[in-house]
Backbone bond lengths (Angstrom), bond angles and torsions (degrees), N, CA, C in turn:
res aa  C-N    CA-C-N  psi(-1)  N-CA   C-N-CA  omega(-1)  CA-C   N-CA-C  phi
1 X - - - 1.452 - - 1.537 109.71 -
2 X 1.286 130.56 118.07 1.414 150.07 155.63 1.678 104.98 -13.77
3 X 1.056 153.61 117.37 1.228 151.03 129.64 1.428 123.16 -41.33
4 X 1.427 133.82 140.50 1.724 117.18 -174.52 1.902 102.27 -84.53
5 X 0.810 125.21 142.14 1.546 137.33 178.52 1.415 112.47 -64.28
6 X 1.173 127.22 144.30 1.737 128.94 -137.58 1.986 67.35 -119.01
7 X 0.949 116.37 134.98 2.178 132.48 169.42 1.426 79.58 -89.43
8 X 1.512 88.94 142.84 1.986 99.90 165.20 1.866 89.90 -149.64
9 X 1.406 87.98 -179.11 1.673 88.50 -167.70 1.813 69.78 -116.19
10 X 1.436 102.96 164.00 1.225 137.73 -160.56 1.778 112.34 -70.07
11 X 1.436 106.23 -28.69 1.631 121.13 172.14 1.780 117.77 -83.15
12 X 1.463 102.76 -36.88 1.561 87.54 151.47 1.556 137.43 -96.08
13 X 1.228 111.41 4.14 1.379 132.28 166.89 1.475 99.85 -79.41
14 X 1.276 144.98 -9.20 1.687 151.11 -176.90 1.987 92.49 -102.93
15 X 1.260 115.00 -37.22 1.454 98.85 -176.86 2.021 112.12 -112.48
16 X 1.166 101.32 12.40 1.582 125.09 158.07 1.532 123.04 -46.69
17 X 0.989 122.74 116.92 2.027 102.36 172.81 1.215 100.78 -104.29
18 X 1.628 114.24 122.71 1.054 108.88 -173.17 2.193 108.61 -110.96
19 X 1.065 130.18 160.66 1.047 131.12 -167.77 1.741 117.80 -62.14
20 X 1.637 101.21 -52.40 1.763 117.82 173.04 0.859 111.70 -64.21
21 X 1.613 118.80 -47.35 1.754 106.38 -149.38 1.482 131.79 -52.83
22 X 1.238 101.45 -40.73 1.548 107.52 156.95 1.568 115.35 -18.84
23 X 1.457 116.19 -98.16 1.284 147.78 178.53 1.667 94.23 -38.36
24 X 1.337 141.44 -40.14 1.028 132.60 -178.48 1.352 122.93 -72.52
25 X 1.561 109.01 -32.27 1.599 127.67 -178.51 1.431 97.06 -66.61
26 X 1.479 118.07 -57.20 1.378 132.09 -163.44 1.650 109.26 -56.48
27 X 1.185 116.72 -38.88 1.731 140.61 149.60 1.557 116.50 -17.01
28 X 1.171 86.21 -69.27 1.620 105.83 -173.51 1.423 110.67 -86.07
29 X 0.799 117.29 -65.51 1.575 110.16 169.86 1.611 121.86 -36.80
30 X 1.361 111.56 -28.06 1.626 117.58 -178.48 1.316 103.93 -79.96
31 X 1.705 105.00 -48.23 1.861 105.65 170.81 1.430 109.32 -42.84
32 X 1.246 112.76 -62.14 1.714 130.33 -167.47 1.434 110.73 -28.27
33 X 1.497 108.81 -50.63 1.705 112.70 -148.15 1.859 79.99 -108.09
34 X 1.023 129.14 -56.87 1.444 114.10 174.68 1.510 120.66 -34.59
35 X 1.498 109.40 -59.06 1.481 106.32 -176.00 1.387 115.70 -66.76
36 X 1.419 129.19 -25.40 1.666 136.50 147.99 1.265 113.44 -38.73
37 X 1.505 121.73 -68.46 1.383 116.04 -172.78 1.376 121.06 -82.47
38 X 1.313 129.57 13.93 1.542 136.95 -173.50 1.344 103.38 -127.96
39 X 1.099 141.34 86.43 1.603 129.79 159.32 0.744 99.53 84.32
40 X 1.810 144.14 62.60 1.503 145.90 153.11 1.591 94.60 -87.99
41 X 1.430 106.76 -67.42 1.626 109.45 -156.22 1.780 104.71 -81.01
42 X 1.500 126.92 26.34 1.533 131.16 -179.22 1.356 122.92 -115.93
43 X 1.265 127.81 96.15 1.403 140.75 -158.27 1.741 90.15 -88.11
44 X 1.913 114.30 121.52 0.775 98.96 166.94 1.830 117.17 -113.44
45 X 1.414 127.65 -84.15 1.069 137.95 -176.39 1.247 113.14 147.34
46 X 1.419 106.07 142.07 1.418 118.01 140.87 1.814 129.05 -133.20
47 X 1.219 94.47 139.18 2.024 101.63 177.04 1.280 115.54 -50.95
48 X 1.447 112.45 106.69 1.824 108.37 166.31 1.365 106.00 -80.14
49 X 1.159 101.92 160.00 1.791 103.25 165.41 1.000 126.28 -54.87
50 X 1.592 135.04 127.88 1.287 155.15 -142.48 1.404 101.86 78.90
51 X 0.831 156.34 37.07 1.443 156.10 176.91 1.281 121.05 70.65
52 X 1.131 127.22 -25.09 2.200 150.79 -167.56 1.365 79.51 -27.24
53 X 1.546 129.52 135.32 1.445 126.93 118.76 1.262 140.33 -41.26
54 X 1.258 159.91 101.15 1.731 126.77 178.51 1.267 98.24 -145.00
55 X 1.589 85.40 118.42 1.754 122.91 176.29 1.203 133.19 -56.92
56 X 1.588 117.10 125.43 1.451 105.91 174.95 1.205 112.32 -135.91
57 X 1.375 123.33 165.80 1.872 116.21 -178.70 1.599 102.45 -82.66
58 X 1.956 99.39 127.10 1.239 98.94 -167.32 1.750 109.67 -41.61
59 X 1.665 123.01 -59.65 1.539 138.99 -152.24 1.704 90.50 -52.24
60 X 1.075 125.33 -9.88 1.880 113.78 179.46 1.941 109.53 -67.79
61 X 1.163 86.96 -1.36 2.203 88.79 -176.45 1.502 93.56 -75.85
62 X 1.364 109.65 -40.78 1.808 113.08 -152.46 1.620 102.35 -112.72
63 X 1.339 130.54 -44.21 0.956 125.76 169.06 1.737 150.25 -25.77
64 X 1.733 76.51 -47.44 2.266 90.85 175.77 1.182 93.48 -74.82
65 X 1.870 134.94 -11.24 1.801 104.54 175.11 1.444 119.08 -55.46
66 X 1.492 123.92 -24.33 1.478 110.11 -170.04 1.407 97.58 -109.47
67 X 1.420 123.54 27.33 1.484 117.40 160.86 1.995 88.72 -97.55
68 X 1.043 120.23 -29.13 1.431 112.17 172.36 1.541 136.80 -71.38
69 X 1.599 91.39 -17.60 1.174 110.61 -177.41 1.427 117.29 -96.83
70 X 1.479 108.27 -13.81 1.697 138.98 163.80 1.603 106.59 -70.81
71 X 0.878 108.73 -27.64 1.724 121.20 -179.50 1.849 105.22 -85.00
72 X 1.458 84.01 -37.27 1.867 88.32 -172.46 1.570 107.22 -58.49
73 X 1.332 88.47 -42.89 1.767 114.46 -169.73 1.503 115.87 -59.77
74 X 0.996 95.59 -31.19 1.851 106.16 -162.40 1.550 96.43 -99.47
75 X 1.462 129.14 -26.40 1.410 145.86 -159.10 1.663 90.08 -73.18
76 X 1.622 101.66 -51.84 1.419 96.53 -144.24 1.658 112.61 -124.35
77 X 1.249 93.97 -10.14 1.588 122.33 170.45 1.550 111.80 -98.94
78 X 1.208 131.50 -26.73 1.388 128.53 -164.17 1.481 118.44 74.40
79 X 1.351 123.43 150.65 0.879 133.25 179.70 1.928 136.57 -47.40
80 X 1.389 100.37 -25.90 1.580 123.86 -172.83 1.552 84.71 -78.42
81 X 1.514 101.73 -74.45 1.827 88.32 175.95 1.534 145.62 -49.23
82 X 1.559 99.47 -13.70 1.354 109.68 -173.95 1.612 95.73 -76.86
83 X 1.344 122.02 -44.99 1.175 126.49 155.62 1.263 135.35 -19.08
84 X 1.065 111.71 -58.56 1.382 98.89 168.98 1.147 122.08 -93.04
85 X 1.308 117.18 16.41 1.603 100.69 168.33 1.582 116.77 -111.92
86 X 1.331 91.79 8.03 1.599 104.27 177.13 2.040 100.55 -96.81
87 X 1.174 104.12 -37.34 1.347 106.61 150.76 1.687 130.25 -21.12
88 X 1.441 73.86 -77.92 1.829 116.21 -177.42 1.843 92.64 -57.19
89 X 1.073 137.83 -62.11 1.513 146.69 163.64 1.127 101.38 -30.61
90 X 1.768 129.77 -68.10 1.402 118.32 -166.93 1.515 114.38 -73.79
91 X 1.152 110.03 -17.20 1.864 107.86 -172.17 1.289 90.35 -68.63
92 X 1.417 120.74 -46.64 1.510 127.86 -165.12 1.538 117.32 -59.18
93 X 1.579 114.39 -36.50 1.750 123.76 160.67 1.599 111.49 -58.16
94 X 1.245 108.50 -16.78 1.754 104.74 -154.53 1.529 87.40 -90.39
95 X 1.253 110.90 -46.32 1.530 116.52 -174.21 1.853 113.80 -57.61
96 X 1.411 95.85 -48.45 1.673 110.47 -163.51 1.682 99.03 -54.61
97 X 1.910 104.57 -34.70 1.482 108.04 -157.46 1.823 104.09 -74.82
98 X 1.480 82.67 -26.06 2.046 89.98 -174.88 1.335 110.14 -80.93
99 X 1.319 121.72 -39.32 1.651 126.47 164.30 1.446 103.11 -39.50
100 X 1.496 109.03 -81.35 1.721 109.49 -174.30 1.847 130.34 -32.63
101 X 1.906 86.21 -48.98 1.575 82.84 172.35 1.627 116.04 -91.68
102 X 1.147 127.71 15.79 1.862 132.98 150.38 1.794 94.88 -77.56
103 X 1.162 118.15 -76.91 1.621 109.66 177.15 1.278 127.86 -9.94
104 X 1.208 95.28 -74.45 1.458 113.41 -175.97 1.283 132.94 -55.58
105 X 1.493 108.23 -32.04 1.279 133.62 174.74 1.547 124.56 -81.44
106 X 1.028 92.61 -25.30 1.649 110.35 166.17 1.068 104.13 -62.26
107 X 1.885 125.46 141.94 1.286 137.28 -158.22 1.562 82.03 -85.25
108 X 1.723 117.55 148.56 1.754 101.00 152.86 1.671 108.82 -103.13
109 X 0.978 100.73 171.34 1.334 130.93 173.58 1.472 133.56 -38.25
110 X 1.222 142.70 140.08 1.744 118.98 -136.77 1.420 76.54 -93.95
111 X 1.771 107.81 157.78 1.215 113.77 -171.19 1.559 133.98 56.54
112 X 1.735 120.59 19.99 1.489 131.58 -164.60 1.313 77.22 -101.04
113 X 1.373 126.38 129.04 2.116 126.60 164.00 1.448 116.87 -95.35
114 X 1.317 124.67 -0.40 1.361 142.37 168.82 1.307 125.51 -87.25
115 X 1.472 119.58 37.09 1.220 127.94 -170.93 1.504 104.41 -100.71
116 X 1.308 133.34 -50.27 1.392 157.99 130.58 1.049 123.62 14.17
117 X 1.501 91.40 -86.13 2.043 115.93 168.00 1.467 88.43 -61.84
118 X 0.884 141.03 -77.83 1.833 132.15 -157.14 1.241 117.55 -46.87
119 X 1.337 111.32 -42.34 1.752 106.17 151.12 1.030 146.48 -64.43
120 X 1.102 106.74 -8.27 1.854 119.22 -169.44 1.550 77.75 -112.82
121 X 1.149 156.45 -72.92 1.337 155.61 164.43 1.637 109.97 -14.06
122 X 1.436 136.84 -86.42 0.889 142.37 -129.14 1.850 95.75 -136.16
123 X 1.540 110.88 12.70 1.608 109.80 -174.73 1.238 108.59 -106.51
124 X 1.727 130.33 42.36 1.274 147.49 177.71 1.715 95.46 -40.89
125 X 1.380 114.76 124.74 1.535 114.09 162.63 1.765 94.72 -60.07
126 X 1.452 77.41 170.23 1.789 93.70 165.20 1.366 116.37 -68.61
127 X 1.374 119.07 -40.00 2.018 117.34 -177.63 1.522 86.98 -67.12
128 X 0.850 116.94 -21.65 1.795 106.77 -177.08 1.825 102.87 -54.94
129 X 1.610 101.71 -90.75 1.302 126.99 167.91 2.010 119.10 -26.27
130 X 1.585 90.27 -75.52 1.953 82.18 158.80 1.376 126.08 -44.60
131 X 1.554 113.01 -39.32 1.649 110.95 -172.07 1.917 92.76 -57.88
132 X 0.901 130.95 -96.20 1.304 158.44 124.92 1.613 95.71 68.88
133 X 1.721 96.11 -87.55 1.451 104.64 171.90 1.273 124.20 -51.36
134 X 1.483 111.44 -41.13 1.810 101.11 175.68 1.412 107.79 -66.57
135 X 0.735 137.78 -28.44 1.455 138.73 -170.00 1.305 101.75 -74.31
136 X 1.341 122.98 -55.78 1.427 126.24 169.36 1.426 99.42 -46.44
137 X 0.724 129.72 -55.04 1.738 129.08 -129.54 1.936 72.04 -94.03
138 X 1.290 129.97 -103.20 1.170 125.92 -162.85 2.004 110.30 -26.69
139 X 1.168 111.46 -48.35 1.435 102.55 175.49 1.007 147.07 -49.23
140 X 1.546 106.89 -49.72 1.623 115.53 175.83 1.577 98.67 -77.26
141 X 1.111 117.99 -37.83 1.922 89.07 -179.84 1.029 90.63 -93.22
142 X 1.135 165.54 118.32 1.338 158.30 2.15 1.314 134.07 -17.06
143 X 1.592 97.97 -49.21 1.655 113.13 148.88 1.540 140.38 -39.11
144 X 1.717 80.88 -54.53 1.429 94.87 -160.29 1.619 94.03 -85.19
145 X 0.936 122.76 -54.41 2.273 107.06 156.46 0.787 132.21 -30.34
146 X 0.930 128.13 -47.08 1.747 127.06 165.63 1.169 88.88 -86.61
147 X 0.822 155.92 174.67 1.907 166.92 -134.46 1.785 78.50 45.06
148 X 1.278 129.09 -118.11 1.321 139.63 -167.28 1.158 104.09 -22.75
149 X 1.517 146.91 -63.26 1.304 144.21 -152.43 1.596 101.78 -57.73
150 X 1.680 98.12 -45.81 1.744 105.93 -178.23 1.522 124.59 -58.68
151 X 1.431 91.97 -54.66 1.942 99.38 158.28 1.287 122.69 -14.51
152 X 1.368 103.35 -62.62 1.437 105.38 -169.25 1.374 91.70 -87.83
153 X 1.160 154.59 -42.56 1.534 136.84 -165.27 1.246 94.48 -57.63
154 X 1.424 146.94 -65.45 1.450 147.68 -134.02 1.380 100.14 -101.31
155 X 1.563 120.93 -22.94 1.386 113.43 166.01 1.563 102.93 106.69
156 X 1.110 124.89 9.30 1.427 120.59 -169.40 1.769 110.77 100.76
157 X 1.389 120.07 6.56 1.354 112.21 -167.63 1.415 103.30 -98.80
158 X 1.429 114.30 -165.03 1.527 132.11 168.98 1.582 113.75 31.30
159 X 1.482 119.30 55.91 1.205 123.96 -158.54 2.061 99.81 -65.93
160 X 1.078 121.76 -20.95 0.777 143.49 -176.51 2.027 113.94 -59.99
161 X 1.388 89.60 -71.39 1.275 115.47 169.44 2.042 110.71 -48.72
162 X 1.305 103.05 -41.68 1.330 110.96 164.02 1.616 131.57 -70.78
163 X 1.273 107.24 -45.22 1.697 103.73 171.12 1.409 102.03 -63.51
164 X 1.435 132.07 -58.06 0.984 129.59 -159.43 1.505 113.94 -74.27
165 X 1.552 118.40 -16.08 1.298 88.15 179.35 1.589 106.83 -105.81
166 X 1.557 119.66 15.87 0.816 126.19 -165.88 2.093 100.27 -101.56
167 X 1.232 96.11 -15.38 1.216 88.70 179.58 1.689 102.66 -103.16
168 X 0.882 122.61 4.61 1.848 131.16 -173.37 1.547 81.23 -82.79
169 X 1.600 143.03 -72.65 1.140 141.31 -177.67 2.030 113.51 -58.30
170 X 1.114 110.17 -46.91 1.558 110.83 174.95 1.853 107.90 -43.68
171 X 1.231 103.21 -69.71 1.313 126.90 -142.19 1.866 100.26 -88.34
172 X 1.228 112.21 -20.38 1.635 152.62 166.51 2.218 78.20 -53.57
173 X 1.005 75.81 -76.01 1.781 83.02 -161.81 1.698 122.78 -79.35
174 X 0.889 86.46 -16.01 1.923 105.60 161.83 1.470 102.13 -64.49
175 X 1.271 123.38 -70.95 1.836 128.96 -172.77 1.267 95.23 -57.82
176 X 1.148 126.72 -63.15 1.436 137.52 -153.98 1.626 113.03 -35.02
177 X 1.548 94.76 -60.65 1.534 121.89 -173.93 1.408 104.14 -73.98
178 X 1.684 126.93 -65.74 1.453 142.76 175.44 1.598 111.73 -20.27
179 X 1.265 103.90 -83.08 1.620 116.73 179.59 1.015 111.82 -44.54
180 X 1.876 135.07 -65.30 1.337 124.18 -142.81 1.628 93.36 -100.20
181 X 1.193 114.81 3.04 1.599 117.20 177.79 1.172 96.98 -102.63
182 X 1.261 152.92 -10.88 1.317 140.50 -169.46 1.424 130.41 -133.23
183 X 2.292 93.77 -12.79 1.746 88.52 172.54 1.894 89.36 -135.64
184 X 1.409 130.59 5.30 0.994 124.22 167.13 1.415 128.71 -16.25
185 X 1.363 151.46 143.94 1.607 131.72 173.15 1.854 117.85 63.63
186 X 1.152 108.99 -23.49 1.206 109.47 -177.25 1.174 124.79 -77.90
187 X 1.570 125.75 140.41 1.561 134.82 -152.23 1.723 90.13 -70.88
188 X 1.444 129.13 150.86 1.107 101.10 164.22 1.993 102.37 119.22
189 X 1.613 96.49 -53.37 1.460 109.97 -152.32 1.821 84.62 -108.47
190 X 1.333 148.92 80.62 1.365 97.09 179.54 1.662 102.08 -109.98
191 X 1.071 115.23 -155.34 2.231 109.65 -132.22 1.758 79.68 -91.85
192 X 1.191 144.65 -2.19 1.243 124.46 164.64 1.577 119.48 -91.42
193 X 1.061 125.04 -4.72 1.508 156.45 174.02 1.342 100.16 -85.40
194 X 1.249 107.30 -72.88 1.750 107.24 -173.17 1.445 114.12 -56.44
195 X 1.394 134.09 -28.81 1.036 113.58 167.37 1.037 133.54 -118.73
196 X 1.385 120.93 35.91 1.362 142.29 166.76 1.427 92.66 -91.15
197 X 1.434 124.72 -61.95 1.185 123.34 161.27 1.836 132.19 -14.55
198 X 1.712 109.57 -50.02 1.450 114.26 162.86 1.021 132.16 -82.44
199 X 1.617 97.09 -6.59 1.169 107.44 -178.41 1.468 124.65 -84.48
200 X 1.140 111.20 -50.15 1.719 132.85 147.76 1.417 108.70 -38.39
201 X 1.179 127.53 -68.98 1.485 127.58 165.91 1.434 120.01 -30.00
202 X 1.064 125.54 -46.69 1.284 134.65 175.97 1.218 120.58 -58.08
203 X 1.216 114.39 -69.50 1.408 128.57 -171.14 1.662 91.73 -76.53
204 X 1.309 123.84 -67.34 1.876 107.88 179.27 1.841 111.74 -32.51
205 X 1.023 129.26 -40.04 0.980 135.42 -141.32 1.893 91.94 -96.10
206 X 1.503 114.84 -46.91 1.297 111.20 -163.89 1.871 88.30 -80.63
207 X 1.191 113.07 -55.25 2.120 110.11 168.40 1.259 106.22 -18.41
208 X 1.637 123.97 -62.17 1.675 131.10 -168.93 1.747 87.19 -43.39
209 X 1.452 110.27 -75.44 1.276 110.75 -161.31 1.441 123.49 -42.69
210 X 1.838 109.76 -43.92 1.388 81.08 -170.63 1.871 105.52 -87.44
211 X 1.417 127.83 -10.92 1.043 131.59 -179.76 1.752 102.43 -51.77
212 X 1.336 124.31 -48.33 1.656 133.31 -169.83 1.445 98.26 -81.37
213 X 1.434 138.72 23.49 1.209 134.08 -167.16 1.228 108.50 -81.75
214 X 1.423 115.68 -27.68 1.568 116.22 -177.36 1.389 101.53 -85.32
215 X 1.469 126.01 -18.06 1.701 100.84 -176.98 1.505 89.68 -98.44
216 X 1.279 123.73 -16.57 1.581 103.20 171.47 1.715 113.54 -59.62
217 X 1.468 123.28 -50.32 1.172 122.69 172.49 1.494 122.23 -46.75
218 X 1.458 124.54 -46.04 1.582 126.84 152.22 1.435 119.09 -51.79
219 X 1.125 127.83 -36.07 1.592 108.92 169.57 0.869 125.45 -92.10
220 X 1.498 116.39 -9.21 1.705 115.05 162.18 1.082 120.24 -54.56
221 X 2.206 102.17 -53.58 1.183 84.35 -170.61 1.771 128.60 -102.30
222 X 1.276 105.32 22.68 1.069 128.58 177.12 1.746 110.96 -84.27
223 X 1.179 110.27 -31.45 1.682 118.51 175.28 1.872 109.18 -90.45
224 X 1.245 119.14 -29.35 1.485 131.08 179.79 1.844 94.91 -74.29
225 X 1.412 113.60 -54.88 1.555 99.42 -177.48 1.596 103.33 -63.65
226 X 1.161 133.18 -62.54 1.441 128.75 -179.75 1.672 119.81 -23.65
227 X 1.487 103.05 -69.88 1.390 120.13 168.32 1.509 116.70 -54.87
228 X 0.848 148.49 -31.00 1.800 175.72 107.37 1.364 100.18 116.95
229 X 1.689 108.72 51.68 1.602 125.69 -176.98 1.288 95.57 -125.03
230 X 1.672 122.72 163.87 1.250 137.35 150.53 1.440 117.28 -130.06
231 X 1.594 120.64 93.15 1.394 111.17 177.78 1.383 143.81 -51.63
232 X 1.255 148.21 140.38 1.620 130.14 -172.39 1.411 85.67 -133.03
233 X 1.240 118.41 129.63 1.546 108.75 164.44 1.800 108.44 -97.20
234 X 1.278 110.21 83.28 1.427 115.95 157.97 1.333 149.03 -90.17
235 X 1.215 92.93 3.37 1.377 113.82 168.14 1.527 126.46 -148.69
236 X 1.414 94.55 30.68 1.852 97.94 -170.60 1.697 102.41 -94.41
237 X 1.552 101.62 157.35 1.216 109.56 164.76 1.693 111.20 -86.63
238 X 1.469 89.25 128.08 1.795 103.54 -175.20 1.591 99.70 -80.16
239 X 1.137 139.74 -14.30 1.372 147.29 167.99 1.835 108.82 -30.39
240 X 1.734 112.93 97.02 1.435 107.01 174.93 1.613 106.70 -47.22
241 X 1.688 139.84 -18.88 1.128 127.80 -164.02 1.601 105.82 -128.67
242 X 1.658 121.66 29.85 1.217 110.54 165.84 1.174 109.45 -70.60
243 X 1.520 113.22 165.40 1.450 102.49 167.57 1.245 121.34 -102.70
244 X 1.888 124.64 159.17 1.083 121.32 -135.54 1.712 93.81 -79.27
245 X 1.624 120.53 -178.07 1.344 107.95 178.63 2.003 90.53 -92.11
246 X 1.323 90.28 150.52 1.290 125.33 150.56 1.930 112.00 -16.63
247 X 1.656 134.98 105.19 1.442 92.85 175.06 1.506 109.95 -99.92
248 X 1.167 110.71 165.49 1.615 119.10 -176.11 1.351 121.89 -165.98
């Protein structure tokens, strides 16, 4: 038998211990830096009928999972917590980007033939890497605010209506910034490419969402009965740099 879900306001849901969150943060963060380092900067395609090419950046297949999983977070964790794990996400880009360029830079080994490929692989310029994080960083809380802000307008309803329109603005501003900040001017990219490119991104990216709507609705409510909380953020500071509450 179902238990009824205990409403909390969004500031004691930040000093709450909850059972998942862990394992959920750890989730997203693995998506995060994978879908960065696998097919961010690779425009591929597919043939519409009549033959048309129209381009998209391969990493958009795998990527919107942790804009869903940003939704999970904010759904059922509240917003303060979603926070820090979008935090916890960007420290984690800052690191991956400084690892790669120590790697790389390191002389290899006489006779190593993978010096080449490892650069062209893992030798992201910096507008690469900076583009990247801002985009991250402005997106998911963009998301994750509107996801929460809506909550409370609608009362807990149309969970649907909320991921999705919360990722039309997230993911809206993820491409937006990403692309023309990171392949602008570049041989390779030119400005009818690039924004077909955000453009595709966009709309692929907001489709993922509402297409995964039914397993978003199962892990909501499959993590909300577990936890046997329902967050409201009604009194949280929307501030990307408040600090988190205290737990206890």
């Amino acid at each position: 038998m179902d238990h009824p879900l205990s409403r909390i306001d969004g500031e004691r849901g930040a000093r709450r211990h909850f059972r998942y969150f862990d394992y959920v943060m750890a989730a997203f963060v693995a998506i995060l830096l994978l879908s960065n380092l696998i097919g961010a900067s690779k425009p591929s395609f597919v043939t519409l009928p009549g033959g048309t090419e129209w381009s998209f950046g391969a990493g958009v297949l795998f990527f919107p999972v942790s804009y869903i999983i940003g939704d999970v977070l904010t759904e059922v964790y509240g917003y303060a917590n979603a926070r820090r794990v979008i935090w916890t996400g960007f420290a984690a880009l800052i690191f991956m980007a400084f690892m790669a360029t120590v790697v790389v830079a390191l002389p290899p080994a006489e006779g190593w033939p993978g010096q080449e490929a490892y650069e062209f692989v893992f030798g992201n310029s910096w507008r690469i890497v900076i583009a990247s994080m801002v985009a991250f960083w402005v997106g998911e809380f963009a998301n994750s605010i509107v996801l929460a802000k809506m909550k409370v307008w609608t009362g807990g309803r149309f969970l649907w209506a909320r991921t999705i329109g919360s990722t039309v603005v997230g993911q809206g501003f993820d491409s937006l910034i990403f692309y023309p900040l990171a392949f602008y001017g570049i041989a390779g990219w030119p400005v009818e490419l690039l924004w077909q490119v955000v453009l595709s991104q966009w709309l692929i990216k907001t489709a993922w969402e509402a297409i995964l709507t039914p397993v978003t609705y199962a892990v909501v409510g499959w993590l909300k009965a577990r936890e046997g909380v329902d967050v409201y953020d009604e009194h949280t500071d929307f501030s990307p740099f408040a600090k988190a509450a205290q737990k206890g």
